[in-house]
C-alpha positions as CSV (number, residue, x, y, z in Angstrom):
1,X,-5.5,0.6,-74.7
2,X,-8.8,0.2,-76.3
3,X,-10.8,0.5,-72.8
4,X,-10.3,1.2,-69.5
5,X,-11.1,-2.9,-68.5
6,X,-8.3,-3.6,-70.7
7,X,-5.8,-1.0,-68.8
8,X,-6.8,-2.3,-65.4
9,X,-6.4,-6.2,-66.4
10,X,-2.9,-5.3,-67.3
11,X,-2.2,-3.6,-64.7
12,X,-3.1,-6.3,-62.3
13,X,-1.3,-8.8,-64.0
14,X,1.5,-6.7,-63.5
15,X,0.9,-6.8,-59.9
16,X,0.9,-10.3,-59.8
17,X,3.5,-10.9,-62.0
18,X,5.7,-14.1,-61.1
19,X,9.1,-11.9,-61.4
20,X,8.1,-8.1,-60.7
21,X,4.9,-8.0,-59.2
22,X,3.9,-6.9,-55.6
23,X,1.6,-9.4,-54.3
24,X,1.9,-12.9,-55.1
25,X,-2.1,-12.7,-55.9
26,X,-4.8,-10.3,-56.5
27,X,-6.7,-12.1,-53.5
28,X,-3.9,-10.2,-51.3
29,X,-5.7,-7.4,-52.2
30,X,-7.7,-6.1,-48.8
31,X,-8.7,-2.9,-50.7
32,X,-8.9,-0.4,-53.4
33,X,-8.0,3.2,-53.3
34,X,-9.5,5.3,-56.2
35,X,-8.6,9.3,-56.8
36,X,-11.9,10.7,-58.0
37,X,-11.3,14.6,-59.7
38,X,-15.4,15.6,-59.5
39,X,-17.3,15.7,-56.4
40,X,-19.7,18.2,-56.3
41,X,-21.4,19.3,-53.3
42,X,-22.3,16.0,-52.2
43,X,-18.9,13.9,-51.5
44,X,-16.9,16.2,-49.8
45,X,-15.3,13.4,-47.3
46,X,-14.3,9.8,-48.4
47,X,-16.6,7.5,-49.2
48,X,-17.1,3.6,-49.4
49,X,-18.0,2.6,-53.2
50,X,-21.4,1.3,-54.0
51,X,-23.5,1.8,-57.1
52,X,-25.3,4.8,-56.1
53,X,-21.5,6.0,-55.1
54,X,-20.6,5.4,-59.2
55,X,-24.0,6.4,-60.7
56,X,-23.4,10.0,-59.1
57,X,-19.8,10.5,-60.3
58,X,-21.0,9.5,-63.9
59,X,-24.0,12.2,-63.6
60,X,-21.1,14.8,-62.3
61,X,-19.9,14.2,-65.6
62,X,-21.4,17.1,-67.0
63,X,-19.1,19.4,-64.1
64,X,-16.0,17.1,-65.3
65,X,-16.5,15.4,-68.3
66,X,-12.5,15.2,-69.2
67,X,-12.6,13.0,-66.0
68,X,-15.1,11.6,-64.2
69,X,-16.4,9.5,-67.2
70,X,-12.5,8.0,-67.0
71,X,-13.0,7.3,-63.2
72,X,-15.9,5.5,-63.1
73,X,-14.6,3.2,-66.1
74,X,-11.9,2.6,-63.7
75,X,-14.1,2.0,-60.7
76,X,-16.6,0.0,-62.6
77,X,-13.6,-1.9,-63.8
78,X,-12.1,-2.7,-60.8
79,X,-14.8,-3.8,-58.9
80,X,-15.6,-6.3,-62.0
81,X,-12.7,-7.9,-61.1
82,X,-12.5,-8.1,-57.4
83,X,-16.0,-8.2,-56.2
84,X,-16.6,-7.9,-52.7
85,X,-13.2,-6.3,-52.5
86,X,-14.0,-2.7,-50.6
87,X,-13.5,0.3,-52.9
88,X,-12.7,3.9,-50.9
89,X,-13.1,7.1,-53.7
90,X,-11.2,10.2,-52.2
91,X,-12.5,13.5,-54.5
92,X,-10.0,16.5,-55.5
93,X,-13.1,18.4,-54.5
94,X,-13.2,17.5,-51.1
95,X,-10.7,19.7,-49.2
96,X,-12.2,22.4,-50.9
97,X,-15.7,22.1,-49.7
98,X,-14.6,25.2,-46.7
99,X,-14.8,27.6,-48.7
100,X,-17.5,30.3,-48.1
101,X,-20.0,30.8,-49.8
102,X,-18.5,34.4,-51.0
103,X,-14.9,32.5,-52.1
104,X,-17.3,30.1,-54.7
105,X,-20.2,32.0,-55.8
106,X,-19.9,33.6,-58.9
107,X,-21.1,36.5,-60.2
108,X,-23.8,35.0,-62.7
109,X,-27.7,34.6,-62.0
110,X,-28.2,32.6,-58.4
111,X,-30.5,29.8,-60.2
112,X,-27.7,28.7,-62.5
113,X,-26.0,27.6,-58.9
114,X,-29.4,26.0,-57.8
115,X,-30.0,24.0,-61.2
116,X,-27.2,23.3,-62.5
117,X,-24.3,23.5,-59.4
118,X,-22.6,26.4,-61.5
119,X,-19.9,27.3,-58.4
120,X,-16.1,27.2,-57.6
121,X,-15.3,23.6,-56.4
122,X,-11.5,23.8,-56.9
123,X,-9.2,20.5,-57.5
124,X,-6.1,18.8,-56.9
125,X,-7.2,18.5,-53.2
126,X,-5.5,15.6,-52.0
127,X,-2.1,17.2,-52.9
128,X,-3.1,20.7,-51.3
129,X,-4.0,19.1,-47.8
130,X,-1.1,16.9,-48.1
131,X,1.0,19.5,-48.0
132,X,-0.2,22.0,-45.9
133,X,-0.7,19.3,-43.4
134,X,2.7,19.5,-43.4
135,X,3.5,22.4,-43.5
136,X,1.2,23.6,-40.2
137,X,3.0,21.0,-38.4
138,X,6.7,22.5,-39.9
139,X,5.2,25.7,-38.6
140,X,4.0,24.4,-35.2
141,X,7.5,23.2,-34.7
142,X,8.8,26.9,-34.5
143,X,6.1,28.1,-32.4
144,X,3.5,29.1,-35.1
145,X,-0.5,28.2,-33.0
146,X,-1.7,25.5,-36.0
147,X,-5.5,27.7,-36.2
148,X,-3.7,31.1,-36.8
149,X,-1.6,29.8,-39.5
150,X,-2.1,31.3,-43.5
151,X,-0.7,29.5,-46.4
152,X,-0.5,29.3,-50.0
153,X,-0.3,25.7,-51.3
154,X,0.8,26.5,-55.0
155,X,0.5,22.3,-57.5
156,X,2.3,23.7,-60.3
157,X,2.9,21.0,-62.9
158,X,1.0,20.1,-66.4
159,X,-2.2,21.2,-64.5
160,X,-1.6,23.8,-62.0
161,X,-3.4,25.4,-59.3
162,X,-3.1,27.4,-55.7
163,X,-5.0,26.9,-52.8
164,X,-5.5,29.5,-49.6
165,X,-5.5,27.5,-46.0
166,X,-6.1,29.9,-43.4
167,X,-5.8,27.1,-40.0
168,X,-5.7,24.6,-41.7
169,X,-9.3,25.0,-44.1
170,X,-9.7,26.7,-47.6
171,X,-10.8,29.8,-47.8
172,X,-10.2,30.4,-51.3
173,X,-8.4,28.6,-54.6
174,X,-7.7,29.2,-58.0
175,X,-9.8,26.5,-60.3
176,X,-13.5,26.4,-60.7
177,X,-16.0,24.8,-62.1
178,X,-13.4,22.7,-64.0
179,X,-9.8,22.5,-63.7
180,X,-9.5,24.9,-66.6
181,X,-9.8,28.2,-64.9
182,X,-7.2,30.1,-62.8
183,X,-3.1,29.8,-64.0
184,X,-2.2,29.6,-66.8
185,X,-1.2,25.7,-67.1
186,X,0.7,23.0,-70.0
187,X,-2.3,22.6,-72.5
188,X,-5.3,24.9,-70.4
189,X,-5.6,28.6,-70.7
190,X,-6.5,29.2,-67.2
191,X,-8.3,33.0,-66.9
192,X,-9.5,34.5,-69.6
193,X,-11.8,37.5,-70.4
194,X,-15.2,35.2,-71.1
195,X,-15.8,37.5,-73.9
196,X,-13.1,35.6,-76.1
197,X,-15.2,32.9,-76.5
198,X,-17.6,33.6,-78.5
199,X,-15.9,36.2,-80.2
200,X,-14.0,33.1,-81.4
201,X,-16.6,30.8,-81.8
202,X,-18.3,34.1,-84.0
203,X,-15.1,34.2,-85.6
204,X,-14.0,30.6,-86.7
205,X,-17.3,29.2,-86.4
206,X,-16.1,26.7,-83.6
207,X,-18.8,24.6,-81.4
208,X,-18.7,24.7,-77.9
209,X,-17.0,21.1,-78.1
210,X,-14.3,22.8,-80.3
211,X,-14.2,25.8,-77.6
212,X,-13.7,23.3,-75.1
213,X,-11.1,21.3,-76.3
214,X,-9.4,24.7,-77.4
215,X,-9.1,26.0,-74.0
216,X,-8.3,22.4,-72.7
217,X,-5.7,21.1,-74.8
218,X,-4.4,23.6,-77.2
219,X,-3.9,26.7,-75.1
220,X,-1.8,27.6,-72.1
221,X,1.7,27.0,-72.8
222,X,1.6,24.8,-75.6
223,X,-0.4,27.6,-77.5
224,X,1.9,30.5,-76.3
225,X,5.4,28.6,-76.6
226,X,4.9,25.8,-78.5
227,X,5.7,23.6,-75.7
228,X,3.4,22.3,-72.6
229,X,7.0,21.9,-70.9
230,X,7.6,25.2,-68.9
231,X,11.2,24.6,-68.5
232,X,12.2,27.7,-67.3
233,X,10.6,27.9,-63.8
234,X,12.2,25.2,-62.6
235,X,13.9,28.5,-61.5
236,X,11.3,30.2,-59.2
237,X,11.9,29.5,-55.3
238,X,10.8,26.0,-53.7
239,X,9.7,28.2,-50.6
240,X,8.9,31.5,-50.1
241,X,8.1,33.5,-46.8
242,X,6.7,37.0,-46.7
243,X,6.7,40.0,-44.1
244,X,4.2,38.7,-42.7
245,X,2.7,35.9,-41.5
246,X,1.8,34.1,-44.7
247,X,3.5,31.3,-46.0
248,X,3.6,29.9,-49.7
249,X,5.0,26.8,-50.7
250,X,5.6,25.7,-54.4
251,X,5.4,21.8,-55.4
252,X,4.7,19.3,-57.5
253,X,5.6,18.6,-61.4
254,X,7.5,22.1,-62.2
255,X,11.6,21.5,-61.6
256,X,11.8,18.1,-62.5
257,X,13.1,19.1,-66.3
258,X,15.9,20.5,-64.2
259,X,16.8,18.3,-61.9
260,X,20.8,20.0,-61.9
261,X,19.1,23.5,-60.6
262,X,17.1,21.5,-58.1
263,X,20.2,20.1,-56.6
264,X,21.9,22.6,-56.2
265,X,19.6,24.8,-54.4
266,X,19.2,22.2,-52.5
């Protein structure tokens, strides 16, 4: 696909295709949902799509730039062709916005936060409050009080991260700035010792672009096994309770290479 206009005109006239589309017309159409990965501080709800909506995910491009630049193509694109149709942007950021202040500060000079917004956002947020939605109202089912319960919301797929819900809010969660810190993930490195980077960049005389698409899309598992597939914990346990009180529940990508081990522990 050369652009993103492109993509969506395709993807619309699939849509309305004669044989195996959906709607008979794009004018069925009442409105357009769009996942948005980048935030910030400011969107931390769902908001209705206007200019000043897309002018401000564009300039959170510097936070996302893997993504947000992508999503307002899209946006930009769709609302190109259906105008006046509304156009709602829900943010991976959002359901992370409870965190305290303690859970995403980090430990670098305070005006890099006030200047530049240099702070734990956290993503995949729509998938984490999906499903611990659910699971405080499993809970509430066998007598757990909804505000008392703790859980762990572990996305583990090609991009992976965990989430902490204490009553139903986050208190803490694994990515930051970007999605390319905490687990170890397909292509990202998740943690490292900062240090690394320019060691390596000292080293191999790489750019910060290079560093950047290093830890993006040539580390994790593909640079430890060869392989951004991660085959082998298709094995680990769908659902997990502790001694205590806690609750941890794995979803998402991981297991579907395996869908025989699935089944039968199912």
């Amino acid at each position: 696909m050369p652009d993103h206009d492109t993509a969506i005109d395709l993807v619309f006239g699939l849509l309305a295709d004669p044989e195996k589309g959906a709607v008979k017309s794009i004018k069925e159409i009442s409105a357009v949902g769009h996942r948005v990965v980048h935030g910030g501080e400011k969107f931390v709800q769902p908001v209705l799509i206007d200019d000043s909506v897309v002018c401000e995910v564009e300039r959170l491009s510097d936070l996302s730039p893997l993504h947000n630049p992508a999503n307002a193509q899209g946006i930009r694109a769709c609302m190109r062709l259906m105008p006046g149709v509304p156009q709602v942007a829900v943010f991976d950021t959002a359901f992370h916005a409870t965190m305290p202040d303690y859970a995403y500060t980090y430990a670098l000079p305070y005006e890099y936060y006030l200047q530049y917004g240099l702070r734990r956002y956290g993503f995949h947020g729509t998938s984490h409050r999906f499903v611990s939605d659910k699971a405080v109202k499993m809970l509430e089912k066998l007598g757990h009080d909804p505000a008392k319960t703790k859980i762990i919301t572990c996305h583990l797929g090609n991009g992976s991260s965990m989430a902490a819900v204490v009553g139903g809010k986050v208190v803490d969660t694994s990515m930051g700035v970007t999605p390319a810190e905490g687990l170890v993930m397909g292509t990202r490195a998740g943690d490292l010792d900062p240090s690394i980077l320019p060691y390596l960049a000292k080293k191999l005389g790489l750019s910060p672009e290079e560093l950047d698409d290093l830890i993006n899309k040539k580390s994790g598992f593909l640079g430890c096994l060869g392989s951004p597939l991660i085959c082998g914990m298709s094995r680990l346990p769908r659902q997990t309770v502790t001694n205590g009180r806690s609750w941890c529940l794995r979803y998402s990508g991981i297991g579907y290479v395996s869908m025989w081990d699935r089944t039968r522990r199912l």
